[in-house]
N, C-alpha and C positions, 0 to 999 in steps of 0.2 A: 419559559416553556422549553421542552424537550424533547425531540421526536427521532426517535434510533430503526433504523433500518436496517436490517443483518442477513445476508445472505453466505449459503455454508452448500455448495454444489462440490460432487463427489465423482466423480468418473473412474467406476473398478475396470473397465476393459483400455481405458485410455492412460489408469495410472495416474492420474487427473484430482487436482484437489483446488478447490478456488474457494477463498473466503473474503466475503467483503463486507463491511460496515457503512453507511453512512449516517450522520447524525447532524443536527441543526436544532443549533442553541441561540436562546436572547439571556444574554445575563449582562449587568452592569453596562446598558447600552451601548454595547454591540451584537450583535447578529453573527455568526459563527454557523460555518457550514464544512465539514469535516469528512473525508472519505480516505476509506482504510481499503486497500487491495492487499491481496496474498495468495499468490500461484503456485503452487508446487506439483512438479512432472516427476516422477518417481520410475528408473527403469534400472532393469538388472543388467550386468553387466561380467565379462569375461576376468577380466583384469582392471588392473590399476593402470587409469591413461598415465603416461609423462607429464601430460601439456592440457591442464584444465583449463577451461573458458576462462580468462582474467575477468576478476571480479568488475563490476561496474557500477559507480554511483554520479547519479545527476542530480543537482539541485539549482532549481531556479527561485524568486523570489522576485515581486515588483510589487513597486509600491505607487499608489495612485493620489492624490493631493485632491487633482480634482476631482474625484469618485469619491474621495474619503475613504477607500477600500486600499487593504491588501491584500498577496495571495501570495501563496508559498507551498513548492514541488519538490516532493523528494522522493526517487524512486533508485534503489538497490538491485542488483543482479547478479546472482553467484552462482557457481555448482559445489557442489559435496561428493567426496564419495564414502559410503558407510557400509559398515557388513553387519549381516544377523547371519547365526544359523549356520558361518560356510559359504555364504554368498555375500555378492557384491553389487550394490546399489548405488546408480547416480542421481543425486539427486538435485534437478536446476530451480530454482525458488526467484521468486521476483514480489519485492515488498515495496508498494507505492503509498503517498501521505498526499494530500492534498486537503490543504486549510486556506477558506477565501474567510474572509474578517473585514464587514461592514461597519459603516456608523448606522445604528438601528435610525430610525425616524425619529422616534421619542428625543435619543441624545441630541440629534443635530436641533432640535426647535428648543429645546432648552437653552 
């Protein structure tokens, strides 16, 4: 079984874009629960800064024994700056993963 969730929210006064997924899945006895983020701030801009935000990436991961589960965090953080047109756009974007991985019920009684 397979059930997707997707949300796609747009902000034109805020510049504002947010995409998110989540899904949850049973295959080959495990249980799988999945969530996708994606932020993006979009603003114009004078010039080209010197000293762009330093990129950021966190990952975490734990593993449970006695749960029979794991889970695992990865979230990115960058800026861009891009042009169209003559103009100049920064652009800050933040990309997160989040994967939790059960033993379904079926597997563990087997």
């Amino acid at each position: 079984m397979r059930d997707i969730l997707y949300k796609n929210l747009t902000s034109n006064n805020k510049k504002r874009k947010i995409i998110s997924s989540s899904e949850i899945l049973d295959k080959d006895g495990f249980h799988y629960i999945i969530h996708r983020h994606f932020v993006y701030m979009v603003r114009e801009i004078d010039k080209i800064y010197n000293q762009l935000p330093q990129p950021y990436m966190y990952v975490y991961k734990e593993k449970s024994s006695k749960n029979n589960s794991e889970t695992f965090f990865c979230r990115l953080k960058r800026s861009i700056v891009l042009s169209n047109d003559n103009q100049l756009f920064l652009v800050n974007f933040m990309h997160s993963l989040k994967i939790n991985l059960t033993a379904s019920s079926n597997a563990t009684s087997q």
